[in-house]
DRENPA-3360 file (N, C-alpha, C; in nm, 2 decimals, always signed):
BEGIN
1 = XXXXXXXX = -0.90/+2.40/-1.57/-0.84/+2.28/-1.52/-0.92/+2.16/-1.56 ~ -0.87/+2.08/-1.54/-0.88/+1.96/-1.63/-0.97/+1.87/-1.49 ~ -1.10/+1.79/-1.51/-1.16/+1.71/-1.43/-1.16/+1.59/-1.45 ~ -1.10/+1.49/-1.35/-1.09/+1.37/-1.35/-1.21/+1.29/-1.26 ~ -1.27/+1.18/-1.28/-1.36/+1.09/-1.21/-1.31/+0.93/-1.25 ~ -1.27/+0.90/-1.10/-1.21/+0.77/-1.07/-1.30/+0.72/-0.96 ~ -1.27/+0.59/-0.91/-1.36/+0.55/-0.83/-1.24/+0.50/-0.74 ~ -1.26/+0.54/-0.60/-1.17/+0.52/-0.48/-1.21/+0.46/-0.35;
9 = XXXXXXXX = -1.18/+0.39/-0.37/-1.23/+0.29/-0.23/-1.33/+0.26/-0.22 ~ -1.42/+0.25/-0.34/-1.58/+0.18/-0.38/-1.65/+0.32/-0.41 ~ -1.58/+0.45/-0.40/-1.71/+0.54/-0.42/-1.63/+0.63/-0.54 ~ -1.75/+0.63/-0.61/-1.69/+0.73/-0.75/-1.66/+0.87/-0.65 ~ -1.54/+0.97/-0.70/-1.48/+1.07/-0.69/-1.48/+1.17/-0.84 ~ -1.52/+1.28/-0.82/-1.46/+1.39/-0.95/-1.37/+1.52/-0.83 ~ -1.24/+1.56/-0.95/-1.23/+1.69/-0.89/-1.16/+1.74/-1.03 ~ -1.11/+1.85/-0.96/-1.03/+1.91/-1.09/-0.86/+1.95/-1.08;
17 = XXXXXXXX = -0.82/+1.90/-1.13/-0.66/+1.88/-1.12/-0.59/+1.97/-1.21 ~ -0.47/+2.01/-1.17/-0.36/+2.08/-1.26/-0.34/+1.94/-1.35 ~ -0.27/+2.00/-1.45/-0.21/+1.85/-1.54/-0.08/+1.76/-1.47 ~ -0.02/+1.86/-1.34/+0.08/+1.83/-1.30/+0.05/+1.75/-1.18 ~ -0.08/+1.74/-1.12/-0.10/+1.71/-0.99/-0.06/+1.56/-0.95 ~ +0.01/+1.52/-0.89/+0.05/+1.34/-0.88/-0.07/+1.26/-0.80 ~ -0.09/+1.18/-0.82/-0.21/+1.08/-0.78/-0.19/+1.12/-0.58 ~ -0.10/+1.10/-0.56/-0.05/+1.07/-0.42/-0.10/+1.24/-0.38;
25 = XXXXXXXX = -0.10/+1.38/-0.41/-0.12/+1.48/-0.41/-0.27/+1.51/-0.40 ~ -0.35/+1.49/-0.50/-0.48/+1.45/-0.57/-0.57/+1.36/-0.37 ~ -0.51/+1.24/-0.38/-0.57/+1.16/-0.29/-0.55/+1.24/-0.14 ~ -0.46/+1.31/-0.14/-0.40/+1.35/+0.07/-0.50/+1.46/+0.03 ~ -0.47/+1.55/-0.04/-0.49/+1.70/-0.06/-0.65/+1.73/-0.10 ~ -0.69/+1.63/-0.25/-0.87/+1.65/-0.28/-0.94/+1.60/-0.18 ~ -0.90/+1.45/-0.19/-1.01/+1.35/-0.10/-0.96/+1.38/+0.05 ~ -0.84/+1.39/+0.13/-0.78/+1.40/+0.26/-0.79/+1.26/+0.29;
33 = XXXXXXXX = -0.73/+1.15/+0.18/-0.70/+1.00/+0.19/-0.56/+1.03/+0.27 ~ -0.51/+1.07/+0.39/-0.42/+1.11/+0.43/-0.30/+0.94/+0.46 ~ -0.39/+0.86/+0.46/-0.30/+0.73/+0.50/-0.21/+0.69/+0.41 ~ -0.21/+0.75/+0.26/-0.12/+0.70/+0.14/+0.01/+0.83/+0.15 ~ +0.09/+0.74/+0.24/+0.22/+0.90/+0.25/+0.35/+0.98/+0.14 ~ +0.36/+1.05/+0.19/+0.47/+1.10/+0.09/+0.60/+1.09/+0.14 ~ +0.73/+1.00/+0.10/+0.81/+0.98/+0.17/+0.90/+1.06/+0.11 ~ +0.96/+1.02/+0.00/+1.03/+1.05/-0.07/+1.06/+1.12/-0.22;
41 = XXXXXXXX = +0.88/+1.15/-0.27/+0.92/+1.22/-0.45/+1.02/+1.17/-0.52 ~ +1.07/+1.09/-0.51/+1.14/+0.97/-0.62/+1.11/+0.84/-0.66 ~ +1.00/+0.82/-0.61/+0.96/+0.68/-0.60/+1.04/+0.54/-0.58 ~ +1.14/+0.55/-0.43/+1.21/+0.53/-0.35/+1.17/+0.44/-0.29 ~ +1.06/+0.49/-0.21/+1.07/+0.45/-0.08/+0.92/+0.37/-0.05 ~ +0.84/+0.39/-0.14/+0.71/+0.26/-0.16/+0.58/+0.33/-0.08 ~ +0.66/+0.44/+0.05/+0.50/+0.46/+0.13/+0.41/+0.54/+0.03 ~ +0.41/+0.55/-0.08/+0.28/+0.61/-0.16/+0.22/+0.50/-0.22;
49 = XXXXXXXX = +0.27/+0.38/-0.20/+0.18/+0.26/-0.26/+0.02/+0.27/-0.25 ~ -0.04/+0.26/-0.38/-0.19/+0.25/-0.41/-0.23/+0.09/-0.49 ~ -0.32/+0.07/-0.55/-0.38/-0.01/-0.61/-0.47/+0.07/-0.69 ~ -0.38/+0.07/-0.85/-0.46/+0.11/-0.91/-0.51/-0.04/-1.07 ~ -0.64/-0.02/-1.05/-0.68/-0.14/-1.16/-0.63/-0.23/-1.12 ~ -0.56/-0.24/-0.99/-0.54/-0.39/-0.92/-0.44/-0.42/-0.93 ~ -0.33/-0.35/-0.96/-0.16/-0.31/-0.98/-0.16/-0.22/-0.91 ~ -0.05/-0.31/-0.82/+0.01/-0.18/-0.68/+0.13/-0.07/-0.76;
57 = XXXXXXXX = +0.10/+0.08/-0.75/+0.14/+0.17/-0.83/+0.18/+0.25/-0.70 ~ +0.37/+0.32/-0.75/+0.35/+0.41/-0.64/+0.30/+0.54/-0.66 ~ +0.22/+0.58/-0.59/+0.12/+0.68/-0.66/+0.17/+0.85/-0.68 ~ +0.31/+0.87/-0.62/+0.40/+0.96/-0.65/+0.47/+1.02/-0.77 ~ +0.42/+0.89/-0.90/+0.51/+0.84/-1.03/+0.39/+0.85/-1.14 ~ +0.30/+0.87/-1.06/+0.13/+0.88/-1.14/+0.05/+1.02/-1.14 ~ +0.03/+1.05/-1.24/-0.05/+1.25/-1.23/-0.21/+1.15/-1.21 ~ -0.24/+1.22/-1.17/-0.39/+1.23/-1.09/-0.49/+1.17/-1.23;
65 = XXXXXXXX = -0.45/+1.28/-1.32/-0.51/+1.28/-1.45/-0.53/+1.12/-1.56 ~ -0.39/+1.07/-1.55/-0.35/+0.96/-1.57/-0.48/+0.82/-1.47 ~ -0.50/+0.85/-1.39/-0.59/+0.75/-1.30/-0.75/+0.76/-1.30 ~ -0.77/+0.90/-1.42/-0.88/+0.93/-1.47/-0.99/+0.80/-1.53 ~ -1.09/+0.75/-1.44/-1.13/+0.61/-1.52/-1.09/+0.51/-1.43 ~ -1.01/+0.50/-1.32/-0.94/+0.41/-1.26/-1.06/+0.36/-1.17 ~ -1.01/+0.24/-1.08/-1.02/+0.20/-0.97/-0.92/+0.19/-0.92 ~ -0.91/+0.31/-0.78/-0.82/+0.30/-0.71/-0.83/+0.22/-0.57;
73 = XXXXXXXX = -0.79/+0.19/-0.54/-0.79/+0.18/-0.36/-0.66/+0.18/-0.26 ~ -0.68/+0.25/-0.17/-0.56/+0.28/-0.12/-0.60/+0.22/+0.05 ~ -0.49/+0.27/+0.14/-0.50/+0.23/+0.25/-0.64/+0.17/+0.37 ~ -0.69/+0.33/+0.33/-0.83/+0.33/+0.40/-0.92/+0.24/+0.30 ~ -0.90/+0.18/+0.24/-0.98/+0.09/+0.15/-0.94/-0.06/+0.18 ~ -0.85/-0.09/+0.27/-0.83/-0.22/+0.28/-0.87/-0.27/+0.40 ~ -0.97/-0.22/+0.45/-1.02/-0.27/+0.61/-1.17/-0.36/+0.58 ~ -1.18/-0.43/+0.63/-1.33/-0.49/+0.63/-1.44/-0.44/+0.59;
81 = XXXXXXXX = -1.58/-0.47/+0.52/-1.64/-0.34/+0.50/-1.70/-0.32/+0.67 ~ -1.67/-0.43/+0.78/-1.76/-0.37/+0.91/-1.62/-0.29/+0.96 ~ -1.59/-0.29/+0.90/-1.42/-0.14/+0.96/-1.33/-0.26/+1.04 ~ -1.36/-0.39/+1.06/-1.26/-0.38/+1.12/-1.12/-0.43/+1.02 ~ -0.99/-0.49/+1.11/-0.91/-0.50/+1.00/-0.88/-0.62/+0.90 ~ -0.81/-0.61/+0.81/-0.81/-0.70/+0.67/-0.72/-0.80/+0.76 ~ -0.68/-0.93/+0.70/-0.61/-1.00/+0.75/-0.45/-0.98/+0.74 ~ -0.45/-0.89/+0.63/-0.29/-0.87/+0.63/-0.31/-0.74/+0.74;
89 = XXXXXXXX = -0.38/-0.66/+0.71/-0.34/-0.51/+0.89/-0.38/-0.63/+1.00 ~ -0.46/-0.70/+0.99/-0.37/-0.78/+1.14/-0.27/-0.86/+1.15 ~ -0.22/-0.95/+1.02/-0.12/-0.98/+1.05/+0.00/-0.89/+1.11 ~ -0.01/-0.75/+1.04/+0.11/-0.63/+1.09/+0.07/-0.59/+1.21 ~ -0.02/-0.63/+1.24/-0.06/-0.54/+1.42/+0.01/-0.68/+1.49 ~ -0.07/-0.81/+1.45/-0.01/-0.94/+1.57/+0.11/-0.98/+1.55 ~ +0.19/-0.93/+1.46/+0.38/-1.00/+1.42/+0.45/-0.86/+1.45 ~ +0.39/-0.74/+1.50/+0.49/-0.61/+1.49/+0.60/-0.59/+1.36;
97 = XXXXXXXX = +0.47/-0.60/+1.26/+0.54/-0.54/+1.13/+0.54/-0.43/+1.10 ~ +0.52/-0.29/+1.27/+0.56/-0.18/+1.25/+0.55/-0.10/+1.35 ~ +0.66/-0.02/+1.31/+0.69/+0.07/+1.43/+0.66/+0.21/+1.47 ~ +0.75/+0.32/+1.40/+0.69/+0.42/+1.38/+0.52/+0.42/+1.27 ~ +0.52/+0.33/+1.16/+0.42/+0.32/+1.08/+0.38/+0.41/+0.97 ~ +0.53/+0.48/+0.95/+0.51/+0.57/+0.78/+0.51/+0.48/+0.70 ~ +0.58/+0.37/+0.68/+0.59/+0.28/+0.57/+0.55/+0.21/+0.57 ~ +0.41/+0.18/+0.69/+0.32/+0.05/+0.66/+0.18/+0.04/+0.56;
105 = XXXXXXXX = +0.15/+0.19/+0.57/+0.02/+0.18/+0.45/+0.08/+0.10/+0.30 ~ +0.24/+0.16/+0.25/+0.27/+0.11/+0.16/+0.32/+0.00/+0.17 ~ +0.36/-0.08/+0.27/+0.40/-0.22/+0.32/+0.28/-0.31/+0.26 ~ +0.15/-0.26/+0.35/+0.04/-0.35/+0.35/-0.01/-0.35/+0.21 ~ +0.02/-0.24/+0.14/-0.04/-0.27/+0.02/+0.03/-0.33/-0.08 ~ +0.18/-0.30/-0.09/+0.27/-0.38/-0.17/+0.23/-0.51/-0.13 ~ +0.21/-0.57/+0.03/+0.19/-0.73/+0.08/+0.06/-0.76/+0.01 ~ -0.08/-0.64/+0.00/-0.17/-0.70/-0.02/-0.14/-0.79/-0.19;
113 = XXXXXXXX = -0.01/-0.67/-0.31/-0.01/-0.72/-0.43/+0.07/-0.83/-0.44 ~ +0.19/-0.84/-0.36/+0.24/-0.97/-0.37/+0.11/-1.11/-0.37 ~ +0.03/-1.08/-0.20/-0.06/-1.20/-0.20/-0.14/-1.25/-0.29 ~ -0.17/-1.13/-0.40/-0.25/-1.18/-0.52/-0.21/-1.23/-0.56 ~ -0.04/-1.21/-0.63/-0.01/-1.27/-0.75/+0.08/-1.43/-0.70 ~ +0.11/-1.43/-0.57/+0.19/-1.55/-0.54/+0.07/-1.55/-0.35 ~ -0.01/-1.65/-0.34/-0.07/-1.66/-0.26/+0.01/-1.73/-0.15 ~ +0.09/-1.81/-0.16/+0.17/-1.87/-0.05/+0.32/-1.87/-0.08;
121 = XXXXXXXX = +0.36/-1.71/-0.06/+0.50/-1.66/-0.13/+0.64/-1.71/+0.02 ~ +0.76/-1.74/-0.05/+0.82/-1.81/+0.08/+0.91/-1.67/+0.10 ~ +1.01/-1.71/+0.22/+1.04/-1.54/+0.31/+1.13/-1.48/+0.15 ~ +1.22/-1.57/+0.08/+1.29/-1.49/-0.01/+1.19/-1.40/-0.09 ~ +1.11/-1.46/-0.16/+1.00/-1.43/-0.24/+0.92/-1.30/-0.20 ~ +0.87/-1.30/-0.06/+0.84/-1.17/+0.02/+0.98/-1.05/+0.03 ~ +1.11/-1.07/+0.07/+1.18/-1.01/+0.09/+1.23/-0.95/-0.07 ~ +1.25/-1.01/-0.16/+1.26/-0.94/-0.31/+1.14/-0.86/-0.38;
129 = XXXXXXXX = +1.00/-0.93/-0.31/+0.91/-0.83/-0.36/+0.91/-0.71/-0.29 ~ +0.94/-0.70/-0.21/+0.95/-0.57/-0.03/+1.09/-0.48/-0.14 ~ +1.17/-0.51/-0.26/+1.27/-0.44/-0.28/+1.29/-0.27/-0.25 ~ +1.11/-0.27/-0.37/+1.10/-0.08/-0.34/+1.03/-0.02/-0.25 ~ +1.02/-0.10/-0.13/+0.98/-0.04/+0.00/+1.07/+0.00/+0.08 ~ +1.09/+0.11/+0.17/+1.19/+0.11/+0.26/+1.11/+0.15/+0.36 ~ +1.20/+0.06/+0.47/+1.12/+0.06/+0.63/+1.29/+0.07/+0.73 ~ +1.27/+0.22/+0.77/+1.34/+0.25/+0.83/+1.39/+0.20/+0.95;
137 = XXXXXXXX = +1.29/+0.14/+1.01/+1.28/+0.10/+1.18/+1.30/-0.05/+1.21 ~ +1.18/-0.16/+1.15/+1.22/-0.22/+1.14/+1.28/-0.34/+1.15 ~ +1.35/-0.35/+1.02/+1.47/-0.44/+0.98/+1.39/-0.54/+0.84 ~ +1.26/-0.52/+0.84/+1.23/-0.61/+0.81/+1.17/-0.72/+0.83 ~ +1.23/-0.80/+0.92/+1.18/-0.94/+0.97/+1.05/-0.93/+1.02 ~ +1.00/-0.85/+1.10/+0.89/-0.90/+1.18/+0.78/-0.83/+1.01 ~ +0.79/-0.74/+0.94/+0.71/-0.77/+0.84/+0.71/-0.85/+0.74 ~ +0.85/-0.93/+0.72/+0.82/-1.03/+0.66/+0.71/-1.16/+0.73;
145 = XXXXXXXX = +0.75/-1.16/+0.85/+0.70/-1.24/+0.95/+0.52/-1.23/+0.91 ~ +0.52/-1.11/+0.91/+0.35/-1.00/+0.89/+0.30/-1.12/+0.79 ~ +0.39/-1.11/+0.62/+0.29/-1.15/+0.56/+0.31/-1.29/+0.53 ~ +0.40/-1.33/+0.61/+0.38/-1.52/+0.58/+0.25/-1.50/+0.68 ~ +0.25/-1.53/+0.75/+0.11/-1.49/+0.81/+0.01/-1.50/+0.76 ~ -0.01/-1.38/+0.71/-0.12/-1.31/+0.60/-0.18/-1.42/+0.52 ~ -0.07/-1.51/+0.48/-0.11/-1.61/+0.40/-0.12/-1.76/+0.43 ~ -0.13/-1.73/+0.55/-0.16/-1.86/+0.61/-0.07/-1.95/+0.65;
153 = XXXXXXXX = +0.06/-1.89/+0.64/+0.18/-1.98/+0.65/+0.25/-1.97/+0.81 ~ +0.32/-2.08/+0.82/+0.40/-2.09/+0.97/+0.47/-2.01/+0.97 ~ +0.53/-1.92/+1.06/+0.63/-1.81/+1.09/+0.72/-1.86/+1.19 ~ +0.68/-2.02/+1.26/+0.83/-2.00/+1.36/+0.94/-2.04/+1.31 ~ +0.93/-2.06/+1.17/+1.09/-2.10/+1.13/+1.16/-2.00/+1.09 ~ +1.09/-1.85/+1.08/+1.16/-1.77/+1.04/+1.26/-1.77/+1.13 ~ +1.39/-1.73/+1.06/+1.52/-1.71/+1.21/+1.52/-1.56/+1.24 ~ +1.52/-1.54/+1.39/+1.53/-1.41/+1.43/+1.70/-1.33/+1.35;
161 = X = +1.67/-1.22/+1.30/+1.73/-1.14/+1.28/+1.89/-1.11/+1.41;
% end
């Protein structure tokens, strides 16, 4: 079997992977990064969202092998280094941008890649990047709400749903 070494959430990782193994498989299964979920095997539904090389990738669509050399970081990688939480996981804890919480590791991380690339994104802008996420519960709004937030922006104009 074929050995890969990536570096995940600041600490180099090796293991040894089938050729078939998917990144999202690799991370629950090698490492027990259990917070990046498996929703859907079609790459649907966004909760396998990672950051790989700093491009949010859903990690269901990626073989393990492929991320060989990477920098990854996934869910458990986005909290403060003193553990507590990042400003976007508190934005979703203080706006109730979630409910049950299968689709928020990949929420937070799709919001963390929007926030790079458009740092004060407006609600359309957030709601078109949110396309390949699905959040069953929900509706939306209050995580949109999450990451105006996030970025420092007013939320009471949002209109309630």
């Amino acid at each position: 079997m074929p050995t890969v070494t990536m570096t995940v959430n600041g600490k180099t990782v090796t293991g040894e992977v089938e050729g078939r193994t998917l990144l999202v498989d690799f991370l629950r299964q090698n490492l027990n990064l259990t917070g990046t979920h498996v929703g859907c095997d079609t790459s649907q539904c966004g909760a396998c969202t990672v950051h790989v090389n700093g491009d949010a990738v859903k990690s269901c669509t990626m073989f393990a092998a492929e991320a060989d050399g990477s920098d990854v970081t996934t869910i458990e990688g986005m909290a403060n280094p003193d553990g507590s939480l990042s400003v976007i996981q508190q934005a979703f804890q203080d706006h109730h941008g979630l409910q049950c919480g299968f689709c928020t590791p990949g929420m937070v991380m799709a919001a963390a890649a929007l926030l790079k690339e458009n740092p004060k994104p407006s609600e359309a802008e957030i709601r078109a990047y949110l396309d390949g996420n699905i959040c069953r519960c929900t509706g939306y709004h209050n995580i949109v709400k999450a990451i105006m937030a996030a970025s420092g922006q007013d939320v009471s104009s949002i209109a309630a749903e």
